[in-house]
C-alpha angles and dihedrals in degrees: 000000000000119000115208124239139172089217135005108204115201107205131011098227119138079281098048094046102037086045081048101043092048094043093044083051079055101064095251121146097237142188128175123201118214122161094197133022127342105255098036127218098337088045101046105012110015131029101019112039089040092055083053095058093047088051092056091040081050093048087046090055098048090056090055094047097047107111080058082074088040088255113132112210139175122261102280132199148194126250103199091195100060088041089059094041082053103050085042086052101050092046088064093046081063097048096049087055081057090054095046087048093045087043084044085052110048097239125153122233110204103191117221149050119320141213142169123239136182117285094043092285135129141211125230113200109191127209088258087057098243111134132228128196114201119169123213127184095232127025133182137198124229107162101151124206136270130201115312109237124216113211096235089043106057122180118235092156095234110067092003107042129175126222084262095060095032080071092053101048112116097196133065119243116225088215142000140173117222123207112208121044097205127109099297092045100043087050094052092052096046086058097045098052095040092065102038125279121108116258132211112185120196123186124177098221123060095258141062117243093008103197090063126084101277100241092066085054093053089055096044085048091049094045091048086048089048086052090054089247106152104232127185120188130181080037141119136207097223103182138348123229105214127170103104140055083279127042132209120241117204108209121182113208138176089261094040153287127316151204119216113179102210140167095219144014126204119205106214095162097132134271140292123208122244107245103129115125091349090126102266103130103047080047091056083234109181119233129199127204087337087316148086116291094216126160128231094292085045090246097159115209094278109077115247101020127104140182142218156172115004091002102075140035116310147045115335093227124140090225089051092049091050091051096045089052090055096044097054096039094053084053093054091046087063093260126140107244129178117244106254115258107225086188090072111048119114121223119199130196118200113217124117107287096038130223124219128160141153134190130007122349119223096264099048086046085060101050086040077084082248129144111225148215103195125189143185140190116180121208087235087088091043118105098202088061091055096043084054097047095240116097106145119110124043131211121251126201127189127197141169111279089202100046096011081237097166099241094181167328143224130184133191117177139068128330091348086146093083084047102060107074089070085079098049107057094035082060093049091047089052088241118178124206093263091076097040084057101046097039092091109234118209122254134244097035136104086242098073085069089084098054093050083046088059095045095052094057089065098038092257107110128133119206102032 
C-alpha cells in the first residue's frame, strides 16, 4: 500500500532536514527516511561532536598555559573518557532539536533504510526487516557520505579507525599516525596532541591543508611544528602492520622510507558518497565523475528526483549541502531561487590557530588570468590578539586590481571562523574595498584585521 506524499527526503543530514524544514514552511506534505540518527553524519559523527572535542583540547590548553594570564592552577589532566561522554552528549542534544523542529513542523520520520524505486516511489526497509513502499511527487537524495577507504589502508575500527569510530573510542591512545593532513585530519591531530598523545601527520601533497592559499598551510605547518607535532608532507602511508597492542606504519617520504610503531592509525583521506544500492541504476540515473549529474537546482536525469550535499559536485561541506536543500526545494515549490555560487562559500577548519577562507587564493586569481592588489595583516599588530594571548596568524585579501571586485580571503589566527562571514556576504554584496575601509570596525577586536587588511592592499593601513 502506497502512502502519498509532496516530498520524500532520503537522509536527514544538514541537507535532508534543512530540504524537509523549508519545504515543510512551504506547505508541503513531507516524510524523511533515516535509518540511523536524525542529522545525520555532521550532526552525530562529523561536524558537532568533533568541535566538542576541539573546545575541551582548547580548555586543556588554556590550563596549561595559565601562568601565561598570571593565574596559578593545579596540574590539571585530561580525562579522555569524560571528553568523549561529553562530545557524544552534546551531539544528541543536537538530534533531539531535529526531532522538536520535524515534530514543529509537522514532518513525517519514516525510520529505516531507503531506496528509490521507479514511479517516483520509495522503499522503506525497516530494522525488523518489513518493507514500506510511500510515493511522493518529488524526492530527493540526500545520502550523505562516509570515510573514504585505501586499499592498503583498510578500516577494522580497532588498529585502522576511521574518523566515525575515532569519535567512539573510550581510551586514549599513547600514540597514533594520522593519514590525511586536511581539515578532518589536522583537527584530529590538534586534538590528539593537545591532550597528550603523541601525533605523526602525513599528508600526500606538500602542504598541509592543501585546498587553502598556501601561505595559510605554511603557517599551520609552522604552528603544528611549533607545537612539537611530527608532521610529514609529500608522504604516504603505504601499508599498516597490524597483529599486536601496537601496529607499524609504513610511511614513504621524500628522504625515505619509515617505521612508526603506533597504537592507532586514523585514516583522514577524504570522503566517498553513499550511492550504493539507493536506486540509481534501475532509475537510469546519470553520474558524473562518481557523482550525481545534477543541474543548477540539483534535478538528476530521472523526473522528479533531486540531489544534494555529498552526493553531487561540489564541497562536502554541511553548510553546501544546506544551502543546496533550500535552494532546490524553493525551486520545487515554484520560487525563484539563484543558482547557488560555489565560488563564494567559506570552509572553516577548527584547530588552534583556525582557517577560514573564501573565494580565490592567490594562486588560482592569478591563473584566473586576474591582475591583483594583495594584502596582509598579521595579528601580530592587533591588539586584541595580544590581549588574548594568541597572536599568531594574519588575514589576506585579495581584489581586482582592474574593477577592485574582492576575489578572496584567507585567514590564519584565533577564532577567524566567526570572521569569516564578513567576507561572504561583502562578496555577495559586491562590496569593494572602499566600503570595507570606510564601515568602522570596532576595536579592539580581531575583526578589525580585515579592515587594516584591506587597507594594506591599497597602501592605506594603519597600524602596520
Amino acid at each position: 500500500m502506497h502512502q502519498e506524499y509532496d516530498l520524500i527526503i532520503i537522509g536527514s543530514g544538514p541537507g535532508g532536514y534543512v530540504a524537509a524544514i523549508r519545504a515543510a514552511q512551504l506547505g508541503m506534505h513531507v516524510a524523511v527516511i533515516e535509518q540511523e540518527a536524525l542529522g545525520g553524519v555532521c550532526l552525530n559523527w562529523g561536524c558537532i561532536p568533533t568541535k566538542a572535542l576541539l573546545k575541551s583540547a582548547q580548555v586543556f590548553d588554556y590550563f596549561n598555559h595559565a601562568a601565561a594570564y598570571g593565574i596559578e592552577v593545579m596540574e590539571a589532566r585530561p580525562n579522555f573518557k569524560a571528553i568523549m561522554q561529553r562530545s557524544r552528549d552534546v551531539a544528541a542534544t543536537m538530534s533531539k532539536g531535529i526531532h522538536h523542529l520535524f515534530k514543529k513542523h509537522k514532518i513525517t520520520l519514516l525510520e529505516g533504510r531507503g531506496k528509490l524505486l521507479p514511479h517516483n516511489t520509495t522503499s522503506v526497509t525497516t530494522p525488523e526487516g518489513t518493507t514500506h513502499l510511500y510515493h511522493a511527487q518529488h524526492i530527493i537524495l540526500a545520502t550523505g557520505s562516509r570515510s573514504r577507504q585505501l586499499p592498503h589502508l583498510p578500516i577494522d575500527g580497532s588498529h585502522i579507525m576511521g574518523y566515525r569510530a575515532a569519535l567512539a573510542r573510550t581510551t586514549q591512545p599513547k600514540s597514533i599516525v594520522i593519514a590525511g593532513g586536511g581539515a578532518i585530519g589536522c583537527e584530529f591531530a590538534y586534538f590528539y596532541h593537545t591532550i597528550g598523545s603523541k601525533v605523526t601527520l602525513v599528508e600526500y601533497a606538500p602542504y598541509l591543508l592543501p585546498l587553502e592559499d598556501e601561505e595559510i598551510s605554511k603557517q599551520i605547518l609552522k604552528s603544528f611544528n611549533k607545537k612539537g607535532i611530527q608532521v610529514y608532507t609529500a608522504a604516504e602511508v603505504t601499508k599498516v602492520d597490524v597483529g599486536g597492542p601496537t601496529s607499524i606504519a609504513h610511511v614513504a617520504t621524500q628522504s625515505g622510507d619509515l617505521k612508526i610503531e603506533t597504537e592507532l592509525v586514523l585514516s583522514a583521506v577524504g570522503v566517498q558518497p553513499n550511492i550504493e544500492d539507493i536506486g540509481l541504476e534501475a532509475n537510469g540515473i546519470l553520474m558524473e565523475g562518481g557523482k550525481i549529474a545534477v543541474d543548477g537546482y540539483y534535478r538528476t536525469s530521472c523526473k522528479g528526483v533531486y540531489a544534494i550535499g555529498d552526493l553531487v559536485k561540489g564541497p562536502a561541506l554541511a553548510h553546501v549541502a544546506s544551502a543546496e536543500a533550500i535552494i532546490c526545494v524553493e525551486k520545487i515549490a515554484g520560487l525563484t531561487p539563484e543558482p547557488l555560487d560555489y565560488n563564494n562559500l567559506p570552509s572553516c577548519t577548527y584547530t588552534q590557530p583556525e582557517v577560514a577562507s573564501v573565494g580565490y587564493t592567490e594562486k588560482a586569481a592569478k591563473e584566473a588570468g586576474y591582475k591583483i592588489k594583495v594584502g596582509v595583516f598579521p595579528f601580530s599588530a592587533s591588539g586584541k590578539a595580544h590581549a588574548a594571548g594568541l597572536p599568531e596568524g594574519f588575514v589576506k585579501v585579495i581584489f581586482d586590481a582592474e574593477y577592485g571586485e574582492w576575489l578572496g580571503a584567507h585567514i590564519v589566527g584565533a577564532h577567524v571562523t566567526e570572521m569569516i562571514a564578513e567576507v561572504v556576504v561583502a562578496r555577495k554584496l559586491e562590496t569593494t574595498a572602499y566600503e570595507i575601509q570606510n564601515s568602522t570596525h570596532p576595536h579592539p577586536t580581531m575583526s578589525e584585521a580585515i579592515m587594516e587588511a584591506v587597507a594594506a592592499a591599497y597602501g592605506e593601513v594603519i597600524h602596520l
